[in-house]
N, C-alpha and C positions, 0 to 999 in steps of 0.2 A: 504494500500500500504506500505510494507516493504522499507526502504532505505536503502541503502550502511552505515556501521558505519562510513565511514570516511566522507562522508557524513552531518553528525550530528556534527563531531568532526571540522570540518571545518566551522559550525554554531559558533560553540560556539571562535573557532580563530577569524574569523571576528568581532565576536561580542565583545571579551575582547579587540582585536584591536582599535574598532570605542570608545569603553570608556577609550582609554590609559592604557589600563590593558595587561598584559604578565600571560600565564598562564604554569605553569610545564607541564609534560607531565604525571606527576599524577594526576594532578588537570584535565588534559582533557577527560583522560581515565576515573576518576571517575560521571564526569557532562555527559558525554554518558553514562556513564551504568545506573545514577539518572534518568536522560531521558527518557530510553530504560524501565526501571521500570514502570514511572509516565503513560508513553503512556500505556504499558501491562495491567496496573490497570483502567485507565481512558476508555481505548476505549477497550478492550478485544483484541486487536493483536498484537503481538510484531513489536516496531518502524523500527529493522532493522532484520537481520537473520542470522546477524554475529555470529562464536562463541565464550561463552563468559568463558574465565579459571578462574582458582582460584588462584591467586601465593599469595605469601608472605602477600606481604604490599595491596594486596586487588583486584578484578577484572582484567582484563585485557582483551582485544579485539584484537589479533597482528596483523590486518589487520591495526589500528590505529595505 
């Protein structure tokens, strides 16, 4: 089952939330696309079906 990336990006908000942690909007963009990888290699289907560009400083998802 594919999920929404904002979806996953919204895991990772909650979760730096409940440990007091703030996370950039680089640092979110890149722990979804680590994710979106770990899931493609571990289970053989991609986590979401967003797509994913190339910019500068690294990945990017602009639905996120």
């Amino acid at each position: 089952m594919a999920y929404d990336a904002r979806q996953i990006a919204n895991w990772f908000v909650v979760r730096a939330q409940r440990e007091g942690r703030t996370l950039s909007i680089m640092s979110l963009l890149k722990l979804t696309y680590i994710a979106h990888g770990w899931h493609l290699e571990m289970q053989e289907v991609p986590l979401f079906s967003n797509r994913i560009e190339a910019w500068q400083y690294g990945p990017v998802i602009p639905e996120v």
